[in-house]
C-alpha positions, -999 to +999 in steps of 0.1 A: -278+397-134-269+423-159-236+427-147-209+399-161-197+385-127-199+350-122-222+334-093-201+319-073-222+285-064-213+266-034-218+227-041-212+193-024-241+175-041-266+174-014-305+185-016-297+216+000-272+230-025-294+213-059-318+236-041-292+263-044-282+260-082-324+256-092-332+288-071-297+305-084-309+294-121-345+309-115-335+339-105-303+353-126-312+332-157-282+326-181-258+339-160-220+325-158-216+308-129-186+290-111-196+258-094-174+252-064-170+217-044-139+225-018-127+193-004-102+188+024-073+167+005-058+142+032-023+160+036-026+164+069-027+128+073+000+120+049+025+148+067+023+125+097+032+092+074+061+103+059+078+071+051+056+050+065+038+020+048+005+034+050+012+070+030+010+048+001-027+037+013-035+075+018-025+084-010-046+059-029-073+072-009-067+109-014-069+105-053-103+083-052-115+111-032-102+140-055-116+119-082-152+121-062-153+155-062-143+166-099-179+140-099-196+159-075-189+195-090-190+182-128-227+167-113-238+204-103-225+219-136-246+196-157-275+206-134-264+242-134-262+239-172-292+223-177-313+252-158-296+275-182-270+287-164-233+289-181-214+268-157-178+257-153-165+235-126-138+242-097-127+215-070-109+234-043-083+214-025-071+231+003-065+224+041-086+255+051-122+253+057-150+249+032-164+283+039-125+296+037-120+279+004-156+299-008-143+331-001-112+322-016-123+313-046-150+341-052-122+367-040-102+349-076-129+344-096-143+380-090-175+369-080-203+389-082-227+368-055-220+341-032-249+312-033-251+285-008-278+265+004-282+256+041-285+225+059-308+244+087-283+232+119-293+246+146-286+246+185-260+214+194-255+203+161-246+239+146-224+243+173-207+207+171-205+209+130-203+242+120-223+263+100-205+269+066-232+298+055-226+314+083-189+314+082-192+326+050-216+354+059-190+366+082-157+361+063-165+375+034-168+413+016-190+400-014-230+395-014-240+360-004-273+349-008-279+321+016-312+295+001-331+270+026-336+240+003-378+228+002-372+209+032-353+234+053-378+264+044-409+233+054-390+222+090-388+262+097-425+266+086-437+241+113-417+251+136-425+289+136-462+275+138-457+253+167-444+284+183-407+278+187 
């Protein structure tokens, strides 16, 4: 990418989004990129404990899992980085959604593309889970560039040959 945007790179350390940063690396080589893990921070849980014993408990739990995270998105930087990308890291805690707290953060970082990998849900389980790509697709005003990682893009291939 010629222009000086970052990517904005959707990341919560599974196959599909490694499959995301190698495909983002490959094709805008050296870019800046932003590498976003948004986590869910357990206030909810602690509003409803307010001076009970177990907020401490929560609490303790909340930080471990804050801690996970800066793990998880420092993880896809050094991959990021190692493909040549200049990458910085960004946990997102909020309460919204993770495909809210994508479009959030490439409307304050100035993004110039939205990259996410997909998981390939489809019928019941999109339905029951969610489909954070295509939330994004339809929240946001910025590109997004959705990648199937190996897997995915294999699982469609049969299944477009066995006719379905």
């Amino acid at each position: 990418m010629t222009n000086r945007r970052p990517l904005l790179i959707a990341y919560d350390g599974s196959p599909d989004a490694r499959s995301a940063i190698e495909t983002a690396a490959a094709l805008f080589p050296g870019s800046r990129a932003v590498v976003l893990y948004a986590r869910q921070p357990l206030e909810s849980v602690a509003a409803h404990l307010e001076g009970h014993p177990a907020l401490e408990d929560v609490q303790v739990l909340d930080k471990a899992t804050l801690d996970a995270s800066e793990r998880i998105a420092a993880d896809g930087v050094e991959l990021a980085r190692g493909l040549g990308l200049e990458a910085v890291p960004r946990v997102s805690s909020t309460m919204a959604t993770a495909s809210e707290a994508i479009v959030e953060a490439a409307e304050e970082f100035d993004a110039g593309l939205i990259i996410l990998g997909s998981r390939g849900r489809r019928g019941l389980r999109a339905t029951l889970l969610g489909s954070t790509s295509t939330n994004v697709l339809h929240q946001t005003r910025r590109p997004t560039l959705v990648i199937p990682s190996e897997g995915v893009a294999a699982a469609r291939a049969r299944a477009s040959r066995a006719g379905y």
